[in-house]
ZAMARGU-4260 file (C-alpha; in steps of 0.2 Angstrom, whole numbers, plus 5000, padded with zeros to 4 digits):
<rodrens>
0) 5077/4775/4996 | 5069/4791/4998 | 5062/4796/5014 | 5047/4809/5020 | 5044/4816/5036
5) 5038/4832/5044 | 5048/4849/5046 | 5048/4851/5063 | 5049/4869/5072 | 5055/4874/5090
10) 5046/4886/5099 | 5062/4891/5107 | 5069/4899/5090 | 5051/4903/5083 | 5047/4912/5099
15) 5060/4928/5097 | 5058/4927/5078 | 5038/4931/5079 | 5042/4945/5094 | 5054/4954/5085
20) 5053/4951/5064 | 5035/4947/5063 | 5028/4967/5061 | 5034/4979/5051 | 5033/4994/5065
25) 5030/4988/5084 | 5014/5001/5085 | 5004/4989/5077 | 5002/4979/5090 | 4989/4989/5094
30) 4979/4986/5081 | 4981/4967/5082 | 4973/4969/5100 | 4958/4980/5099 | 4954/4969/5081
35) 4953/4955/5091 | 4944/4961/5103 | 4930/4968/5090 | 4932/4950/5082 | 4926/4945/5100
40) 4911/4956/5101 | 4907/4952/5082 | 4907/4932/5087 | 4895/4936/5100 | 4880/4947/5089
45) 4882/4931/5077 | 4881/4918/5090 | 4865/4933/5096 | 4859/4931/5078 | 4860/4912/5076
50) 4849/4910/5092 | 4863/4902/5102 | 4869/4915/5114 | 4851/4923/5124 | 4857/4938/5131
55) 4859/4956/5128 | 4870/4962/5114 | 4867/4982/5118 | 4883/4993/5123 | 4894/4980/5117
60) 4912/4991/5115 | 4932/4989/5118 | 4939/4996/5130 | 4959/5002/5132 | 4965/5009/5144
65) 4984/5014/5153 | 4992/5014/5169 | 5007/5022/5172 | 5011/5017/5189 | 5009/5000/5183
70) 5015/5004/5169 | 5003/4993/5160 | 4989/4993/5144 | 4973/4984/5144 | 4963/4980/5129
75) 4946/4975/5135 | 4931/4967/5127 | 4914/4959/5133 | 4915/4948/5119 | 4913/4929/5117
80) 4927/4926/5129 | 4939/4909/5130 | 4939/4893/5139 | 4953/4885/5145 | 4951/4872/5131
85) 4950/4889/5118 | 4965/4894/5127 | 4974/4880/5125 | 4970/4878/5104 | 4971/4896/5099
90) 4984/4906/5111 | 4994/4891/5116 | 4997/4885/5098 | 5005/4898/5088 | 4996/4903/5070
95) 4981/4893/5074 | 4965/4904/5068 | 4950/4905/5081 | 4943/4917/5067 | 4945/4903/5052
100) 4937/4890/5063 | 4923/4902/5068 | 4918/4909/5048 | 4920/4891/5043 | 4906/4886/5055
105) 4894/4904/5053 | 4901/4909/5037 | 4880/4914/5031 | 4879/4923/5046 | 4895/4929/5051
110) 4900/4948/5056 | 4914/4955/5047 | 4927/4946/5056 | 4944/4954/5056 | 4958/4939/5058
115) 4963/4928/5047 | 4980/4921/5052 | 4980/4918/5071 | 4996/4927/5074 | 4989/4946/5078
120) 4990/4941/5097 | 5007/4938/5099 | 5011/4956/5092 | 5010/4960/5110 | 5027/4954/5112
125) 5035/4965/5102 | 5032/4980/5116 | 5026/4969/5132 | 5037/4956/5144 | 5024/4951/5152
130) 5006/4948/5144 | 4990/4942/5152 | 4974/4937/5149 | 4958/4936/5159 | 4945/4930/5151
135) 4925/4922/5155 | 4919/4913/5140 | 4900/4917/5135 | 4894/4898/5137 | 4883/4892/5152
140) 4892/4887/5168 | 4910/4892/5162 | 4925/4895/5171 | 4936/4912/5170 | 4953/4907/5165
145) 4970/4918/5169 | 4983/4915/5155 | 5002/4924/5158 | 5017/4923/5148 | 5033/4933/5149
150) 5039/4930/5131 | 5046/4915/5131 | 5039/4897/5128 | 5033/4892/5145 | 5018/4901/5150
155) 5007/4897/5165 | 4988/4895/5166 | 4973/4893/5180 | 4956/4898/5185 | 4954/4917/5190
160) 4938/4926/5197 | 4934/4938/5183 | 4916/4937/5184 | 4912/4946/5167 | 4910/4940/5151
165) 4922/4944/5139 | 4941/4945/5138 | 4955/4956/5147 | 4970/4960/5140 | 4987/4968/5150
170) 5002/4971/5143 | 5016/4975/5156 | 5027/4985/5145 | 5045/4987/5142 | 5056/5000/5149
175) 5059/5005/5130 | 5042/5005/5125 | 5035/5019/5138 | 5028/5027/5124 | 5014/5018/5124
180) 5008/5022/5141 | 5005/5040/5135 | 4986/5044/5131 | 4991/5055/5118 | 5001/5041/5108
185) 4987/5028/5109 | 4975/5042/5105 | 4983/5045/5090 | 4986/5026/5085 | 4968/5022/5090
190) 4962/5035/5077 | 4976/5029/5065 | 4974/5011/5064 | 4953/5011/5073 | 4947/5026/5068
195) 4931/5016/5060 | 4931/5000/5066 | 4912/4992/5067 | 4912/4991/5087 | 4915/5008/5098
200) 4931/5010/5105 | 4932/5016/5122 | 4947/5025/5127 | 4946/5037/5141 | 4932/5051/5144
205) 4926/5066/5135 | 4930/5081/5142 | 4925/5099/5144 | 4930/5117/5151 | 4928/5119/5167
210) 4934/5133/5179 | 4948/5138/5166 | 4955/5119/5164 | 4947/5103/5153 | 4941/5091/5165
215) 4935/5074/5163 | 4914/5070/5160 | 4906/5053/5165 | 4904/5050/5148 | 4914/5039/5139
220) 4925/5045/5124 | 4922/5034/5111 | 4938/5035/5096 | 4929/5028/5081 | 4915/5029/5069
225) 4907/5012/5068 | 4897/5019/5051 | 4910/5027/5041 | 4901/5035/5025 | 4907/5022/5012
230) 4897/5010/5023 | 4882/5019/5017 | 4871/5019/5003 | 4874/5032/4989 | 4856/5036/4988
235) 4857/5039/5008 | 4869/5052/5008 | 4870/5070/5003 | 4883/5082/4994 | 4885/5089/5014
240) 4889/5073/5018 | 4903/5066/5007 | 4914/5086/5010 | 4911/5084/5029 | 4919/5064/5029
245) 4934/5072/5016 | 4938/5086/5027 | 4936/5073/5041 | 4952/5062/5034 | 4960/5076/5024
250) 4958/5092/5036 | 4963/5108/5028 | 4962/5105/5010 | 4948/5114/4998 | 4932/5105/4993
255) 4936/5091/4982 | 4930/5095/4963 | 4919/5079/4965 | 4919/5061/4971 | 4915/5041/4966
260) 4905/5032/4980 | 4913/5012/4976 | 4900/4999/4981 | 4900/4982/4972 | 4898/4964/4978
265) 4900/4955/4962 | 4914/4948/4960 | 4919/4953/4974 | 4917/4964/4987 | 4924/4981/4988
270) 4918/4999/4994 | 4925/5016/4996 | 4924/5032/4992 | 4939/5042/4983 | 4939/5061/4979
275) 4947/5072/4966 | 4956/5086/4975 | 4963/5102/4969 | 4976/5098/4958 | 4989/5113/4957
280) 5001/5113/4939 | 5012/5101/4946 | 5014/5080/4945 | 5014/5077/4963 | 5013/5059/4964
285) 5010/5055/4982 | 5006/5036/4985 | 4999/5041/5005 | 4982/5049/4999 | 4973/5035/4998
290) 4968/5023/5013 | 4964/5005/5015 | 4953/4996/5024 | 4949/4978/5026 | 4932/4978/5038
295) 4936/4994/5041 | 4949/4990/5050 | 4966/5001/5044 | 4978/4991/5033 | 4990/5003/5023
300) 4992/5019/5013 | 5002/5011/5002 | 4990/5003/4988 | 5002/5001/4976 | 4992/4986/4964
305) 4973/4988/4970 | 4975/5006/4965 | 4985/5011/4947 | 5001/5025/4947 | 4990/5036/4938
310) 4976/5036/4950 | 4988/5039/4966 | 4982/5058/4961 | 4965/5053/4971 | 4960/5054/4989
315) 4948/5045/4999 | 4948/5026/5007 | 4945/5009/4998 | 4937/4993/5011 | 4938/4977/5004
320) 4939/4960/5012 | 4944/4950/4996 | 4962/4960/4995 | 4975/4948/5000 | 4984/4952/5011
325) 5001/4948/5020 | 5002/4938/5037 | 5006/4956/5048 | 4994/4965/5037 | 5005/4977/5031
330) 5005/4975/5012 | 4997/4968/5000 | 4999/4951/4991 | 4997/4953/4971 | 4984/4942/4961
335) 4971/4942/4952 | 4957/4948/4964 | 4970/4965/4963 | 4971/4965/4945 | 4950/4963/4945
340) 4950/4978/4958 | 4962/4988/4949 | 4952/4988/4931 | 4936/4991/4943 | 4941/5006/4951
345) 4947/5012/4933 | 4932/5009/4925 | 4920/5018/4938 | 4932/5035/4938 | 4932/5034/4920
350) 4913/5030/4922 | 4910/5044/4932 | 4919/5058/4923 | 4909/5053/4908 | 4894/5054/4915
355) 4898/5073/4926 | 4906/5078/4905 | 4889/5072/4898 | 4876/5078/4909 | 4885/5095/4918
360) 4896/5103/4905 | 4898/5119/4912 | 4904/5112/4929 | 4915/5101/4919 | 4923/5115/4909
365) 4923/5126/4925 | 4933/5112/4935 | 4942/5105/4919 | 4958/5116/4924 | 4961/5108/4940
370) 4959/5090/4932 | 4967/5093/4917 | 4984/5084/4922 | 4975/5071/4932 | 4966/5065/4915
375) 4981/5067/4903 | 4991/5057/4915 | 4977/5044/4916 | 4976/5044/4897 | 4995/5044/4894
380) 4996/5030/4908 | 4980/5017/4903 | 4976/5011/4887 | 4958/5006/4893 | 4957/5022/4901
385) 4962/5034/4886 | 4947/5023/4876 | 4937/5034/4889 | 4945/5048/4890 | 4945/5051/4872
390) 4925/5055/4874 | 4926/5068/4889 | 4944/5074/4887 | 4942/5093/4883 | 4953/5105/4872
395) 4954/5122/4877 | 4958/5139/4864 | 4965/5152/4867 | 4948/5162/4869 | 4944/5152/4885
400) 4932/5142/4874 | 4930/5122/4877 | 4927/5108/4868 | 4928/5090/4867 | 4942/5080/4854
405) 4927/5074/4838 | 4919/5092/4842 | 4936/5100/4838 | 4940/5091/4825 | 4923/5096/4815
410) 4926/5116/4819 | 4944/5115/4811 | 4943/5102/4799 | 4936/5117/4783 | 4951/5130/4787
415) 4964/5119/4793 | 4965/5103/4783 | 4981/5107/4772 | 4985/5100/4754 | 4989/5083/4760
420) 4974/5081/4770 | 4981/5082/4787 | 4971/5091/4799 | 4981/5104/4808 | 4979/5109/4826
425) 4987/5126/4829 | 4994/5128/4848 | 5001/5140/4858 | 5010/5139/4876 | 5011/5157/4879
430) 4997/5170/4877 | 5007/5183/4879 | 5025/5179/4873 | 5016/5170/4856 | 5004/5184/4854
435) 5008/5190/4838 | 5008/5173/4831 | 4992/5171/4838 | 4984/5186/4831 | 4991/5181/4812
440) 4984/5164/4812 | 4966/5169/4821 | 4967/5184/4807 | 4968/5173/4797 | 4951/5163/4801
445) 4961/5148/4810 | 4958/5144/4828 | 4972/5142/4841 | 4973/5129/4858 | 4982/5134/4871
450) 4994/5119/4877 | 5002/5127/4892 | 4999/5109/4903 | 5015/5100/4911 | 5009/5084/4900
455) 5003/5094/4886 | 5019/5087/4874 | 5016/5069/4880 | 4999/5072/4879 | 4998/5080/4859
460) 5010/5066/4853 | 4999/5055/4862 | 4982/5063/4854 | 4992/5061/4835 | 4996/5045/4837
465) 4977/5037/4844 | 4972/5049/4827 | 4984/5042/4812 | 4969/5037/4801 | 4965/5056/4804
470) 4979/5061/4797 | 4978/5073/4815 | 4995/5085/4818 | 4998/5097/4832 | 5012/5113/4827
475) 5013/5125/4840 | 5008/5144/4830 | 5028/5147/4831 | 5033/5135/4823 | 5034/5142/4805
480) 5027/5155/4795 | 5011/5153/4792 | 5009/5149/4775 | 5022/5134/4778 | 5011/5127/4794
485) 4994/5124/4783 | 4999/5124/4765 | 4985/5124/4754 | 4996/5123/4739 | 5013/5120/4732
490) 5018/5136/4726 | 5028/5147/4739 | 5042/5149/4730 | 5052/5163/4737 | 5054/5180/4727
495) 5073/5179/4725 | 5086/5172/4711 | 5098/5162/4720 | 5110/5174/4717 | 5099/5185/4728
500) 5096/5171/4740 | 5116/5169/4742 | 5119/5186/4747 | 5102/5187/4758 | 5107/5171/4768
505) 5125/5177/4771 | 5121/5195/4774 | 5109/5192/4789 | 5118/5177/4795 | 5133/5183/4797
510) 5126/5199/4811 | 5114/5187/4821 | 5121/5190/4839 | 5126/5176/4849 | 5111/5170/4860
515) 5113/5157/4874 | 5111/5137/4869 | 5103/5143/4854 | 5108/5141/4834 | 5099/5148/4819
520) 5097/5145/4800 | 5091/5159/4788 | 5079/5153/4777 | 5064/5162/4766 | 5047/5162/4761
525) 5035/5170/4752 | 5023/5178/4763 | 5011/5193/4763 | 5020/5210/4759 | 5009/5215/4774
530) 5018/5203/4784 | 5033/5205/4794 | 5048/5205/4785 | 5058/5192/4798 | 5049/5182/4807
535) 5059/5168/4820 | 5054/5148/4821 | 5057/5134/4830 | 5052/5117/4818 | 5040/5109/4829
540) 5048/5092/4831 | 5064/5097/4838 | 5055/5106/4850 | 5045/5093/4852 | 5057/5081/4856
545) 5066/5092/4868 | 5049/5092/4878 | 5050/5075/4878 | 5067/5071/4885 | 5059/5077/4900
550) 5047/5063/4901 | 5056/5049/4895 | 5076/5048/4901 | 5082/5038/4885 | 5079/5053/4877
555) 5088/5064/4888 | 5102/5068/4873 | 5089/5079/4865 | 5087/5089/4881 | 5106/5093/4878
560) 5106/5099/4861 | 5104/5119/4856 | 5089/5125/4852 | 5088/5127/4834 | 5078/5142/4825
565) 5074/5148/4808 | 5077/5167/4804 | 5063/5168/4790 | 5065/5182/4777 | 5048/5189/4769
570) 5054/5189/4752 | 5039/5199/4749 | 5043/5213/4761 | 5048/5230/4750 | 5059/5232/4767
575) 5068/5215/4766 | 5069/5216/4746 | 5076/5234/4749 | 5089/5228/4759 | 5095/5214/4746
580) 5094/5225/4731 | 5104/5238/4740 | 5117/5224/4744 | 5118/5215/4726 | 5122/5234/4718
585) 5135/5239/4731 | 5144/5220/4730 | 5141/5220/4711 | 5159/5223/4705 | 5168/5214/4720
590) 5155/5198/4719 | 5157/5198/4700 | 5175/5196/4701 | 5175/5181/4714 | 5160/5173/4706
595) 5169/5172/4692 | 5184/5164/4700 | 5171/5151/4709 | 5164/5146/4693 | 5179/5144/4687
600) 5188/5134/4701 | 5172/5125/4702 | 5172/5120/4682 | 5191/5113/4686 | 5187/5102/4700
605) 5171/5094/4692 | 5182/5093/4676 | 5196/5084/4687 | 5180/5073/4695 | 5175/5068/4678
610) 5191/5057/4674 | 5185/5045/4687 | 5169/5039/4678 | 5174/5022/4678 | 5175/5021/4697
615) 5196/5016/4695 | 5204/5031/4704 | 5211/5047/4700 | 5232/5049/4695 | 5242/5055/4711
620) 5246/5070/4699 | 5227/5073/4697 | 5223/5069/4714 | 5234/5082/4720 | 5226/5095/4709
625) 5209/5090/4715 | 5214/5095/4732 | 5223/5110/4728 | 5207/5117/4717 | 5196/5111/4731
630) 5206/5121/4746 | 5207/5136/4733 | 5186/5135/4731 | 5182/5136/4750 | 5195/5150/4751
635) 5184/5161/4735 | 5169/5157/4746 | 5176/5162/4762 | 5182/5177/4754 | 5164/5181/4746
640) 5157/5176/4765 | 5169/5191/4771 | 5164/5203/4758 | 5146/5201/4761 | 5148/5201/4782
645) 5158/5217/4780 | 5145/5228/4771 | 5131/5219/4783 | 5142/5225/4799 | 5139/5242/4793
650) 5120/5240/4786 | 5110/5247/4802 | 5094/5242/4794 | 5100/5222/4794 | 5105/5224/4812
655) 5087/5232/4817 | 5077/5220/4807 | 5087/5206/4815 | 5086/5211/4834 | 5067/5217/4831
660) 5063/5199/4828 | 5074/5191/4841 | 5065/5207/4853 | 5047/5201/4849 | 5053/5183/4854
665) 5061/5187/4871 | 5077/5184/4865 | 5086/5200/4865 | 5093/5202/4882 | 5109/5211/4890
670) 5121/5219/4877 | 5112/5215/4862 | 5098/5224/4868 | 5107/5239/4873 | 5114/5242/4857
675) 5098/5242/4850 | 5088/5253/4859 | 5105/5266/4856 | 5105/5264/4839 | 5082/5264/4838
680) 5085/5281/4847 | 5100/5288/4834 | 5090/5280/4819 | 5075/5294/4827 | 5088/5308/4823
</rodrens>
């Protein structure tokens, strides 16, 4: 038969679990204490409010303070206090929440209260071995109660003649935990973990200069700002206002660009503020730039979930009370009240830039630099966010001149929509490097964008995809002539017979210099006789997917291929058509002769192919002949290859023409460019 009971648990193994295991870092102890101490206080102004508790709820704070000589920490409070009954049910039993109980009872009328768990007390453990607590409850004729426990399970408990209200407690610390009996440490944790918690917290006096030293004042130094600014109402608050809260948490930076003030309370409650900072040309994705608070009370910098990858570019704090959290407080839990935050917070930056793109153009454009890649990496990232992004986003030319996608799209689509309908984007990456392409194209009548952005590629590709039924293509200037990159018709047919084309192909291939990772193709088009006779291209989807294996890892064998260019010849050049003339009469008689040996090798092996038409297979006799006819026609060709590469070697002009072209695209480098700069200077002679 089955049988049901109840899992029991020891205190004597729970105990050293909870001490050591329960925190993710022993500092937070701290934390746990002074929030419950402000949960103390915020009891009290509720109990004030409900008309329960008569007296005077001014000067409520927490106190801490150190001994060394003791070698002891207090955390002080004039809160509601405990009886010995409260004592008993919410120290004495382990995860038992005072908080709970109390927003269960006031939960119309309750203070932020901090504690949800009723296990933040016994963090004191982790750096204490001894902790006490004094404490006078608030209600009429109550008895002050002292509570002492030296981390184990058995704990003593009596009447004590505190004879304030409130609640006391003293951490006798371990030898090992010293640290925390420096003002300077709990200084600095205070301002971590309290820095704006709704109650003032008190932690020694403020000081001034005095006779050449800093000596103490009677005034107290209270840590914390018990209205931080995402408190406040928007229309409260001025631009001075939001710069002096960011420089407050991020000291040392610039101005932000501009900011979102968060403040909903449907469906559920969040506020914040989060700035756009300075973005430099890099993708530095730091997930410790933004802060979270739950009632104001410092949770984590890790907001993985409540705040997309993508958004991790941002700055600023986020407060909500409805973002689960783990039993230490540490992390976060993930549901669907995250999910819900997360596609709010998207919605209002997106909201917000929209609105800054719509009604203050010019400080959009001015700023549009610095939060270019913060918006490409949104768009790339978020499919709800591109929908956005898609109305703001801003393309900029290479005149410095702005404008948004559908604008852009109207002031190109006359000049560069090609035969097929596409409309072409013209982009260059390098003002100076691409200049010449530049200046043919805008010559032309066509405009240029610069893409010089570390997401630009990403970014393009994403642009042509979201715009298919636009027939939209980017193709950088460079990346063929430019009759080829918005053709307007079919006929470009280069100027050459293929006879010409033959010797023109092998003659400039064969003297194109070795140059590093990269391989190049000769290839011709009819351009302008104004033009310049050899131009160099890069076909825009290799490149593009070179640029790419950057981004995306599976794609990382692209990344190890050679660059691959086209060496294009003007056929309509008189220089380059000068050249090949020159070439064809002084090969005539040699080519003649080993053209003539090709055709007829070439007629033998198509003859030998012909004799298996029906698919059955040659004779071994035949098959031999094949092969021998086959070996003898790439040994002509060679031969023709060798005639043509030795009268190239000696054609100056090939050479020049060559290295001019490789020269205007940075690629003439080392010994290659010292030959030609000799032979520019004997060619002046």
């Amino acid at each position: 038969m089955p049988t049901k009971g109840t899992i029991g648990v020891t205190t004597n193994n729970i105990f050293p679990v909870i001490k050591k295991f329960l925190y993710s870092d022993h500092e937070i102890f701290l934390r746990e204490l002074v929030s419950n101490a402000v949960d103390a206080t915020q009891k009290l102004k509720t109990l004030a409010g409900a008309g329960e508790f008569k007296g005077s709820t001014e000067g409520l704070c927490v106190n801490i303070s150190v001994d060394k000589e003791a070698g002891t920490l207090t955390v002080s409070d004039s809160g509601i206090g405990m009886t010995a009954e409260e004592i008993d049910k919410y120290i004495n039993q382990i995860a038992f929440s005072g908080a709970e109980e109390f927003l269960a009872k006031y939960k119309d009328t309750a203070n932020a209260i901090i504690g949800h768990f009723g296990l933040g007390f016994y963090s004191a453990f982790m750096v204490a071995k001894k902790v006490e607590i004094r404490t006078l409850s608030w209600q009429d004729g109550a008895q002050a109660v002292q509570w002492t426990c030296d981390g184990s399970p058995e704990f003593e408990m009596g009447d004590c003649d505190k004879s304030e209200r409130g609640t006391d407690i003293i951490l006798t610390l371990d030898e090992d935990e010293k640290e925390f009996l420096e003002p300077a440490r709990i200084e600095g944790l205070l301002r971590k973990y309290c820095r704006f918690l709704p109650v003032p917290i008190v932690f020694g006096k403020e000081q001034e200069w005095k006779d050449g030293k800093y000596v103490d004042t009677d005034r107290d130094k209270v840590i914390n700002d018990i209205e931080p600014l995402w408190s406040r109402m928007p229309a409260d608050l001025k631009d001075e206002d939001y710069l002096k809260f960011y420089h407050a948490i991020e000291p040392g930076q610039d101005d932000p660009l501009f900011w979102i003030h968060l403040n909903v309370d449907y469906p559920f409650t969040l506020t914040g503020i989060l700035y756009f900072p300075k973005i430099k040309n890099n993708l530095d994705i730091r997930k410790d730039r933004i802060q979270l608070y739950c009632n104001q009370v410092y949770v984590t910098d890790s907001v993985e979930g409540v705040v997309p990858d993508w958004l991790m570019l941002l700055q600023g704090v986020i407060d909500s009370p409805d973002i689960p959290l783990n039993v230490s407080r540490s992390y976060l839990q993930s549901d669907r009240a995250v999910k819900k935050i997360s596609t709010y917070i998207t919605k209002k930056v997106a909201a917000r830039l929209e609105e800054i793109a719509k009604n203050q153009p010019e400080e959009f454009e001015k700023k549009w630099n610095d939060i270019k890649i913060f918006i490409e990496y949104g768009m790339l990232s978020d499919d709800k966010f591109c929908e956005s992004g898609l109305k703001f986003a801003l393309l900029e030319n290479t005149d410095g001149k702005f404008f948004k996608l559908e604008d852009y799209r109207n002031l190109i689509k006359g000049e560069q929509t090609d035969k097929d309908g596409n409309l072409i984007c013209l982009y260059a990456t390098d003002k100076e490097a691409q200049y010449a392409y530049i200046k043919a194209a805008t010559d032309h009548g066509y405009d240029v964008l610069m893409m010089n952005g570390e997401l630009d590629v990403p970014f393009m590709d994403m642009l042509e995809q979201k715009q298919q039924d636009a027939k939209m293509r980017f193709l950088r200037v460079d990346s063929d002539v430019l009759e080829n990159l918005i053709p307007k018709q079919d006929d470009n047919t280069p100027q050459f017979t293929p006879e010409q084309q033959d010797i023109a192909r092998s003659l400039f291939q064969s003297q194109i210099p070795p140059v590093e990772k990269a391989e190049f193709m000769v290839s011709f088009a009819a351009m302008s006789p104004d033009d310049k006779p050899l131009v160099i291209t890069q076909a825009e989807y290799m490149r593009r997917m070179k640029d790419m294996a950057r981004f995306q890892p599976g794609m990382s064998f692209y990344g190890e291929m050679p660059d691959m260019y086209s060496l294009v010849l003007n056929t309509k050049h008189p220089l380059v058509q000068k050249i090949v003339d020159l070439a064809e009469k002084a090969l005539d008689a040699d080519l003649k002769l080993v053209n003539e040996q090709i055709n007829a090798t070439q007629h033998v092996v198509d003859a030998i192919r012909d004799l298996d038409k029906d698919g059955k297979g040659l004779p071994e006799d035949k098959k031999k002949e094949l092969e021998d006819n086959r070996k003898h026609l790439d040994e002509l060709r060679k031969q023709r290859e060798n005639l043509i590469t030795a009268y190239g070697a000696g054609e100056s002009r090939v050479h020049q023409l060559i290295d001019i072209a490789l020269l205007s695209n940075n690629m003439l480098k080392g010994e290659g460019l010292e030959r030609f700069l000799k032979r520019s200077i004997g060619m002046l002679k």
